[in-house]
C-alpha positions, 0 to 999 in steps of 0.5 A: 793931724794923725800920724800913720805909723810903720804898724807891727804886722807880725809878732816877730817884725821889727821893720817893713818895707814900704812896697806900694801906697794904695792911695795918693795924697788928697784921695779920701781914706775910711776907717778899713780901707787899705792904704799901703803894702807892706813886706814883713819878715813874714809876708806881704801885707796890706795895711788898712787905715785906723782913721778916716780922712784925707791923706795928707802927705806921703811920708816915707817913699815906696821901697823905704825900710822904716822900723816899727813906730816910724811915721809913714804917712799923715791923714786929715781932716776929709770931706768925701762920702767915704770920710764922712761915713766913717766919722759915724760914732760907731761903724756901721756893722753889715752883714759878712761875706764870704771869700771865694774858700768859704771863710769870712771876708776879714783883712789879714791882721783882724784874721790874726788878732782874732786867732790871738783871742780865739774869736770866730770870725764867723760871729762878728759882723764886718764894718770895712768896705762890702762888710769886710772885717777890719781890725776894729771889729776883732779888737772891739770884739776882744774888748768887749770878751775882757780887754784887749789893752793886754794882747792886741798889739795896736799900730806902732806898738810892741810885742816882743814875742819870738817868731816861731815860724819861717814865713812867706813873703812874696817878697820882691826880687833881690837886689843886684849890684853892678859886676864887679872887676874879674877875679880869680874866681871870676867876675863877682857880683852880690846879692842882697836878701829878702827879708824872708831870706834873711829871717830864714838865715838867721832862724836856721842859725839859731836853731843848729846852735841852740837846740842839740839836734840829733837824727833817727832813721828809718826805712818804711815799706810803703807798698800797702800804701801804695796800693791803697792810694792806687785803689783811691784813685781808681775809685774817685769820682770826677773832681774828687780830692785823692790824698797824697802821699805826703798827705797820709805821711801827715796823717800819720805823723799827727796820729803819732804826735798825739800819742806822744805829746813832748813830740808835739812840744817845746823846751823854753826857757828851762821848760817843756810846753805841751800843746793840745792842739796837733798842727802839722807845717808842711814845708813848700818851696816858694821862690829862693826860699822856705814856706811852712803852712799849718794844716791845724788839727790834722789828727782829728781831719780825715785825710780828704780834708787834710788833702784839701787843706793842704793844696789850698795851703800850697796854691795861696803860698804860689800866688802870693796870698798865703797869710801869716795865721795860715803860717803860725801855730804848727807843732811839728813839721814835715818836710819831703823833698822825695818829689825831686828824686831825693833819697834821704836828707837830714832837716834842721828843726824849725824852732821852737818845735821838738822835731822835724820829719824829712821824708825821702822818695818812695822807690822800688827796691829788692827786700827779703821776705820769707827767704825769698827775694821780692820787690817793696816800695820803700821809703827813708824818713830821718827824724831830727830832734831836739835832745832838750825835749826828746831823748833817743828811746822817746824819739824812737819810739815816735818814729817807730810809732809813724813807720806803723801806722804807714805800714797799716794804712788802714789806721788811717781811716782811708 
């Protein structure tokens, strides 16, 4: 009788959450099918089945936290149309559809084995149910592209490679003890983390005590920009995208990184990585925590697509949909808080990355110019740096090299 195991949903997870069974004991499962909900360090995920049949027994109970490799559930022998379909030698491939964005319809983990080996989802033809992508067609894929023994973590095995991102979880509501006696301090009462609070606790800690941060300021004049937007927005058709600021802040940024690679690194294990893909995260706050999507290849997409991009990101993080592909791979990160009135802040860097850019709000302020005394939209960005990859004159001249670009908008293509 197989066993179902706590799967590694995430290269960073070392538990899960069991928050929901989509099936019952006796109901029939098919190979792709989803069988449980399970809360990651980094999302919420729904598992689907590696075996058909029936599911036997339920064994670990929802709201259970169990580690990876730790049996969950048992699948026999089925009998129903489902079971019986998925018994076949080979799975049945049918055509793919699509999700309502356009992509490939593929469950979260086949998304992220896929981006792993750097298959295109959009070549492989689905076997899951309505022609679904599960995770046997990438990892049959993957084999057939030379082995997948290697790289792709299989339910209940392990990866130890370091989460390099602060995830979204969608997690369920944090515990609340009952009120404890009054104090001095009044009554106490205590909470308990999520999970992704917890993984943001301790990546932050990290990061402060590993990586040597030091701060760059800077003060933009944003008034070409501002009339530049105002200009975009005066001209837009009926259900255009108009870019943000924050999304030209972006632009600029990736501009900027791919002219100065170790910005757009690492320092590991006594070593710089250089990426050659410029993936900017965008920070987004999400409830009682932290989300940074990856808007991937932002220098090479022109701003309406880095704006589409990004409310997409932003609208899937605030329904719970975000997936963890959507959350990984970003180089750099940008985190602007100016939409709550904030001036300047100083971040902390989201590990391994070499640097974090904090933007401030965009407020009208007197300037000299020419003698004379003018009003200038203006904006305070501070840069944080890891001194292990990025020294001052290196991350002053990055800095320097996004106040430029911000102040020219036109090199950035508007």
């Amino acid at each position: 009788m197989p066993d179902v195991v706590m799967p590694r949903l995430s290269d960073s997870m070392e538990e899960g959450t069991i928050l929901q069974w989509l099936k019952k004991p006796g109901d029939d499962v098919a190979v792709g099918e989803e069988l449980v909900e399970i809360e990651t360090d980094k999302a919420n995920m729904a598992y689907e089945s590696d075996v058909a049949g029936k599911l036997v027994e339920i064994v670990a109970q929802e709201g259970e936290t169990l580690p990876i490799g730790s049996v969950i559930a048992r699948i026999g022998e089925g009998d129903g149309p489902a079971a019986q379909a998925s018994k076949q030698e080979e799975p049945v491939a049918v055509p793919v559809t699509a999700d309502g964005d356009g992509r490939p319809k593929a469950s979260p983990v086949a998304r992220r084995i896929a981006k792993e080996h750097g298959l295109d989802l959009s070549q492989l033809q689905g076997s899951g149910p309505g022609g679904r992508i599960v995770k046997a067609d990438v990892e049959r894929a993957a084999s057939s592209a030379g082995g997948v023994a290697a790289g792709v973590p299989r339910s209940g095995g392990r990866r130890e490679a370091a989460s390099e991102h602060v995830w979204e979880a969608g997690a369920t509501g944090p515990a609340v003890e009952a009120p404890r006696p009054e104090t001095a301090k009044g009554t106490v009462s205590y909470e308990e983390l999520s999970k992704l609070q917890s993984t943001i606790a301790r990546r932050m800690a990290e990061s402060k005590a590993t990586a040597p941060h030091f701060y760059l300021e800077a003060e933009v004049d944003m008034s070409r920009l501002v009339e530049a937007r105002s200009q975009l927005k005066a001209t837009a058709a009926a259900g255009d995208v108009v870019p943000s600021f924050n999304d030209m802040i972006v632009k600029a940024c990736a501009l900027a990184l791919r002219e100065h690679p170790r910005a757009n690194g690492a320092y590991r294990d006594g070593r710089f990585e250089l990426y050659s893909r410029v993936n900017v995260g965008v920070a987004v706050a999400a409830r009682d925590a932290l989300v940074v999507p990856t808007i991937f290849d932002a220098d090479r997409k022109v701003l309406r697509q880095i704006a589409s991009d990004a409310r997409a990101l932003a609208q899937r993080v605030r329904d719970g949909q975000i997936t963890p592909p959507e959350l990984s791979g970003a180089t750099f990160t940008v985190s602007n808080l100016g939409m709550f009135g904030i001036n300047s802040f100083a971040a902390v860097i989201n590990p391994p990355q070499a640097a974090i850019l904090a933007v401030g709000a965009i407020a009208e302020r007197p300037v000299i110019r020419d003698g004379e005394v003018t009003i200038a939209h203006l904006m305070r960005v501070n840069l944080a740096c890891d001194h292990r990859i990025l020294y001052g004159a290196s991350g002053a001249e990055f800095l320097a090299r996004i106040r430029t670009l911000l102040e020219e908008p036109l090199a950035l293509a508007l």
